[in-house]
C-alpha positions in Angstrom: -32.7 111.8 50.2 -31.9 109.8 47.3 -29.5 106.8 46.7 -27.8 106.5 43.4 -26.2 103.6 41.7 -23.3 105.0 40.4 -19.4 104.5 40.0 -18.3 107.3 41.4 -19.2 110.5 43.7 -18.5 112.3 40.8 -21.3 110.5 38.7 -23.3 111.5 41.8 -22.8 114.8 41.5 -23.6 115.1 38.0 -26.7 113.3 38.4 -27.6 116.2 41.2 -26.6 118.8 39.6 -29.6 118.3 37.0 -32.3 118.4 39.5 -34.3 122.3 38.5 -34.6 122.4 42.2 -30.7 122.1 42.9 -30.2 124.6 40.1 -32.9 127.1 41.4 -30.9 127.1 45.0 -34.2 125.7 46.5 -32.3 122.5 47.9 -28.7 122.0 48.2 -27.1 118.7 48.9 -24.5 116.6 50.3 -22.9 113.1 49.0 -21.5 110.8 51.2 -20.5 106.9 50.1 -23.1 104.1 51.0 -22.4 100.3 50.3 -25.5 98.3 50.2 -26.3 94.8 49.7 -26.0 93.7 46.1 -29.2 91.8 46.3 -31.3 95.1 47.5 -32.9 94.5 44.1 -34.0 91.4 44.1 -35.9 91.6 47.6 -37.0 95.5 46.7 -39.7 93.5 44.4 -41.5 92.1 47.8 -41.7 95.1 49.5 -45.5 95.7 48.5 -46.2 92.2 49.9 -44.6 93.0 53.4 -45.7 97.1 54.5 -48.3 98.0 56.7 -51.7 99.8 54.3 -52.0 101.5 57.6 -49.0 102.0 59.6 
């Protein structure tokens, strides 16, 4: 699963489309609209201080 930062699905799809494994026919894929927060990136960076080493 990935989540990409783009305009558009279009832009999505582009971005996919470039994988060698999409091209192969080894993965296919489906993209579907997701609205996050618009601070994801600023509280991503604290992430390392709050997992589990061992979950």
């Amino acid at each position: 699963m990935f989540i990409f930062n783009t305009k558009s699905k279009e832009e999505a799809e582009q971005w996919v489309k470039t994988d060698p494994a999409v091209q192969a026919g080894i993965f296919s894929y489906e993209i579907f609209p997701w609205y996050g927060s618009a601070a994801l990136p600023l509280y991503l960076k604290h992430h390392e201080e709050i997992t589990k080493e061992n979950p």
